[in-house]
N, C-alpha and C positions, 0 to 999 in steps of 0.2 A: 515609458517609465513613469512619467509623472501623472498622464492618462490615468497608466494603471492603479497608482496610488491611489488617485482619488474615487475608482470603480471599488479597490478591496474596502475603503476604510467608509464609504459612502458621506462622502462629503458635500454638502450641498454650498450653492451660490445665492443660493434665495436672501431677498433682505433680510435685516437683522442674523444673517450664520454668514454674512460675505467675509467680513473682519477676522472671523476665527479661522474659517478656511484657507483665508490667503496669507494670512500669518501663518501656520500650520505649512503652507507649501512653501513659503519664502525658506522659513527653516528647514524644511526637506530640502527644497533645492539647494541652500549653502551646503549641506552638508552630502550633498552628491557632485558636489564642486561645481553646478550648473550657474550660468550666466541671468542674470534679470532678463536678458531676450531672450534665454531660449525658456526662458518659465512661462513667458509670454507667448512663445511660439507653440508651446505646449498646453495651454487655453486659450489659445485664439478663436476657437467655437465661443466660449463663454463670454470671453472679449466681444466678438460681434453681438452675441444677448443682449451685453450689459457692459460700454464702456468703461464704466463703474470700476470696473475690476484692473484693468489695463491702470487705471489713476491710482486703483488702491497699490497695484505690484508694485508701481514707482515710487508713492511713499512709505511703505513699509521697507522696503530692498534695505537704504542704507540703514534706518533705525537697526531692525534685524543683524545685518551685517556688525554694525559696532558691537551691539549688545550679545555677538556670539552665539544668535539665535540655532545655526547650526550644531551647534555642541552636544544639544539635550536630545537629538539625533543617537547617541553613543551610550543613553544612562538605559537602567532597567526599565524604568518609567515609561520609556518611547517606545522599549521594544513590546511590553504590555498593554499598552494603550492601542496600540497602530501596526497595522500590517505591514512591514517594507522588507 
């Protein structure tokens, strides 16, 4: 699912696009009701890359979480922007 996500919308990890990307899937993943492990478990490839990313999932998770990052999942915006 979240593989796939990030094949249709071509999402890179490389530095300086890590922060957009993984914000980008925090908020996909709230809003597919997925757990911070399994978003993990769902780039654990990239995670062996680049522990970087495993650090970033965990600080973003609750920021995300509070601020409803999930939501904007449901506007016209997301579904124009991004393939899901």
């Amino acid at each position: 699912m979240i593989k796939e996500f990030i094949k249709q919308n071509k999402l890179s990890f490389k530095t300086g696009s890590r922060n957009t990307t993984i914000t980008t899937l925090v908020g996909y993943s709230l809003h597919l009701g997925l757990s911070e492990d399994k978003l993990k478990a769902e780039v654990v490839d990239q995670i062996d890359k680049d522990p970087f990313i495993k650090e970033e999932i965990s600080r973003l998770w609750k920021y995300c979480k509070t601020n409803n990052y999930g939501d904007y999942w449901g506007t016209k915006d997301a579904k124009v922007k991004y393939k899901f």
